[in-house]
N, C-alpha and C positions, 0 to 999 in steps of 0.2 A: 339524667336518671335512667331511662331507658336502655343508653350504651353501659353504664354500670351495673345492671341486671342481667343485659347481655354475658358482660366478661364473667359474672358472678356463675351466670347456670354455666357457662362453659366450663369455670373451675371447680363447678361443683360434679361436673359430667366425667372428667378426668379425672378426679380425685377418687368417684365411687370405681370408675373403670380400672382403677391403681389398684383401690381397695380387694373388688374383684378378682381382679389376675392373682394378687396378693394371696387370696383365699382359696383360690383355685390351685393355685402351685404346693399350698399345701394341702390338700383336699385331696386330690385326683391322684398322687404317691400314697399316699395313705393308703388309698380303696385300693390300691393296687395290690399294695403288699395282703390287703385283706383276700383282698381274690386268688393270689397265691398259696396264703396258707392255707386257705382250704379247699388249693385244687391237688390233685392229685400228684405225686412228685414228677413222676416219670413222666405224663401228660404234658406238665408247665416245662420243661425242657424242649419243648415242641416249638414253644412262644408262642404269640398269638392271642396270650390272656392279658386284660386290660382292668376292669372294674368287677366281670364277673366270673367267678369260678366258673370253668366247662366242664370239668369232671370231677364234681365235690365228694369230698373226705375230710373225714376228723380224723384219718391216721395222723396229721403233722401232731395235731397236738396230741393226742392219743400217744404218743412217742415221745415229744417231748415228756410229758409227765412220768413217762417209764425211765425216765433218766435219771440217777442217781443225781450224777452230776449237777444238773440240772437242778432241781427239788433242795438241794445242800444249798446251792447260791441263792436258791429265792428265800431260803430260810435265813442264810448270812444277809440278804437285802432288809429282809423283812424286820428280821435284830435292829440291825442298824439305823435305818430308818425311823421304827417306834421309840425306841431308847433312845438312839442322840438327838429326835426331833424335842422330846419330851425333857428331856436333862439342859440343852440346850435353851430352850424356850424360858424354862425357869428360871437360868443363871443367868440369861439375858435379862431378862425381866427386872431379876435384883440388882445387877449391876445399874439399867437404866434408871431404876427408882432411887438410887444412890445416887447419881446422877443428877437426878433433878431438884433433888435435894437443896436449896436458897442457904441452908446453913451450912450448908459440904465445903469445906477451907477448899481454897483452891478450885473451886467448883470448875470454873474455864481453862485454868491451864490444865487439870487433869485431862478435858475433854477435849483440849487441842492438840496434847501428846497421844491419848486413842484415836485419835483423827487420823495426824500427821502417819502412824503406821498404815492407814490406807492407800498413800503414795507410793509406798514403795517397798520392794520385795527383795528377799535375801536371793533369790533362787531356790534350783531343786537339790542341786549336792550340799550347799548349807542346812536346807529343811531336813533333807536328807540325814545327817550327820547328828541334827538334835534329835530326832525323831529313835535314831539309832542310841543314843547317848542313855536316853528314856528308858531303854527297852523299848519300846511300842513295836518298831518292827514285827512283821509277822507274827503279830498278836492282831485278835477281835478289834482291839482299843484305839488301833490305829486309823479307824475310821470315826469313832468317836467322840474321843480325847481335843487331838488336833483342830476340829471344828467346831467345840464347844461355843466360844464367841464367834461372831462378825461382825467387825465395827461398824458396820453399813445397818442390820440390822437393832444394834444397840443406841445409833444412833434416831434410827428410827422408831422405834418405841421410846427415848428420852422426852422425844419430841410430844409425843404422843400422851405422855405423861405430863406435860406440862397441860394441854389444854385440860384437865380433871380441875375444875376449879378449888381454889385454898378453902371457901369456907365448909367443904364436905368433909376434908383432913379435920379441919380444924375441930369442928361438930363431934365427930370420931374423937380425935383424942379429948374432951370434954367428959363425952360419956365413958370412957376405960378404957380408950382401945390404947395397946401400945403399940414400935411399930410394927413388928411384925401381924399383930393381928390388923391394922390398916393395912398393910401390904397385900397380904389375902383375903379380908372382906370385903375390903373396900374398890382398894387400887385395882386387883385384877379382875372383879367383876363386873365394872367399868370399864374395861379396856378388853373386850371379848374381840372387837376388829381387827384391832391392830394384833393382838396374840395369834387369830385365825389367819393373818395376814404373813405372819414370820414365822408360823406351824407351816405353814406352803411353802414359802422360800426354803426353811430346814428340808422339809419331806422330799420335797423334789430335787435340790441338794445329792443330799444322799442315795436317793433313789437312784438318780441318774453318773453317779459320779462311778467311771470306771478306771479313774487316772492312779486314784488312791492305790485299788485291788493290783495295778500293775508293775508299778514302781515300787512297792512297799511293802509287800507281801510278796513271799515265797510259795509260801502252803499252797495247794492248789483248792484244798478243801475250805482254806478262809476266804478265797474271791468269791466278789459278789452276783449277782446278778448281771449288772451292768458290763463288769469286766468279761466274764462268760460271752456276752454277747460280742462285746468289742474284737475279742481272742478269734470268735467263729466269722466276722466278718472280713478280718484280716489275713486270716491262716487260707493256705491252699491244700487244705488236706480233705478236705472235704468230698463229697461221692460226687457231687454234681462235676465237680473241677475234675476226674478222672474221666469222667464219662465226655467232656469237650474234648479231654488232651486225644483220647483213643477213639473217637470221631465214631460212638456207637449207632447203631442204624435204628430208627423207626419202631422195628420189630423189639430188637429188647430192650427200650426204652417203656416198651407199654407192659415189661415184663417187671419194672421196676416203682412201686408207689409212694416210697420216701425217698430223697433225695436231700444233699447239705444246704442247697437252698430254702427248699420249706420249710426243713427244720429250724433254719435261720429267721426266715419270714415268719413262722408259730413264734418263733420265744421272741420276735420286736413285739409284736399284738399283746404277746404277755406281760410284757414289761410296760409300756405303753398303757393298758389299762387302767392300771392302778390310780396313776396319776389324773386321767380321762376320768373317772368314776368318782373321783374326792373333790374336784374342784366344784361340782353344780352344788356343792353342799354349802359350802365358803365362801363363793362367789359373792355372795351380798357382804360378807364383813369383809372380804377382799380390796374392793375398789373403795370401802370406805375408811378401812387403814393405811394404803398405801398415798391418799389425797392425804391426809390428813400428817403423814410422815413425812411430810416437807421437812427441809432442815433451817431451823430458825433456835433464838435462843428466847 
């Protein structure tokens, strides 16, 4: 017993030290970025900054939000996000309560063929092509059309809807209810977890998806957030990248207080927030719909 207690605290010593580093790797990039945006641009060019701002300013974002461009993508994120989290969620919803339906013909091969497409993928120039076929292209809709369902998601509310035990339906329809008004009195007021659980999955989704904005969109004015960011990370045009290539000195480096890195470093903080700010809210019906969204029939 004693040599099993041994091995135990020892795995239990590594495990948290895993845990640890784990938290720390993401942790410690974080504060960094934090301490850049609001060090001053021309300063952080110096290096040297770590966790804490040495020459703090709110010009990064002060700039950022002076930016057209900028202001337009978070309102195109913002759209998207509310709408197809919201549109989404509902359609999901009926489809899984269809789903679980005991009387639905076909009830398992329906939900084997929705299944079976989680295997496997057309590609990008086939999606491509339908997407195109639609119209959607370079339209608003092409962010939230396309992701209306996820089978991952519908099957995890199915799920979810099977454990609402039969005799509350049943009671319901007894007293008048038909189904749609079961649907919405009953079924989804009941099932607050698992909804707040696939409003998260949707929201951050969208929030964070800048693959759509790139590939599929022309406009410059319908990209979103995300892809904004991904364009400003990737691009060498930026002031910072001229100021390494022509090896500026000291002196007018301290002449200069924005730079294309902090303005980089402001708008991740900004995006990043959002998602940071919603989850303490959820978190309790979070961990209790995603247990409970096992997949079983």
């Amino acid at each position: 017993m004693k040599y099993n207690d041994k091995v135990h605290k020892i795995i239990m010593i590594i495990t948290w030290l895993c845990i640890i580093g784990l938290c720390l790797s993401i942790i410690l990039p974080f504060l960094n970025i934090i301490a850049l945006s609001f060090n001053d641009g021309g300063d952080a060019q110096k290096g040297g900054i770590y966790f804490v701002p040495r020459d703090f300013t709110l010009d990064n974002y002060i700039e950022v939000f002076k930016q057209s461009t900028i202001l337009n993508a978070l309102g195109i994120s913002l759209f998207r996000t509310i709408v197809g989290t919201v549109i989404s969620v509902f359609l999901t919803a009926m489809a899984a309560y269809a789903l679980k339906s005991k009387t639905l013909p076909y009830r398992k091969t329906i939900t084997f063929f929705i299944f079976f497409t989680m295997l496997f993928s057309g590609g990008v120039i086939p999606y491509y092509l339908v997407l195109n076929d639609l119209n959607l292209t370079n339209t608003i809709w092409v962010y939230i059309i396309p992701s209306l369902y996820s089978v991952w998601n519908l099957l995890i509310m199915r799920t979810f809807f099977l454990t609402i035990p039969e005799n509350i339906e049943e009671a319901a329809i007894i007293d008048g209810c038909n189904e749609f008004q079961l649907f919405t009195r009953i079924i989804i007021p009941m099932s607050r977890p698992v909804i707040a659980t696939i409003a998260l999955f949707n929201a951050v989704s969208h929030w964070n998806d800048w693959f759509t904005g790139s590939f599929f969109v022309r406009d410059s004015e319908l990209r979103p957030l995300a892809t904004l960011l991904q364009e400003m990370l990737t691009t060498q045009k930026a002031l910072s990248d001229a100021l390494k290539q022509n090896s500026v000195s000291y002196e007018m480096l301290e002449r200069v207080t924005i730079t294309g890195d902090s303005l980089k470093m402001a708008t991740i903080i900004i995006v990043v927030i959002p998602v940071l700010f919603i989850y303490p809210f959820i978190q309790k019906h979070f961990n209790k719909g995603v247990n409970i969204g096992s997949m079983k029939d």
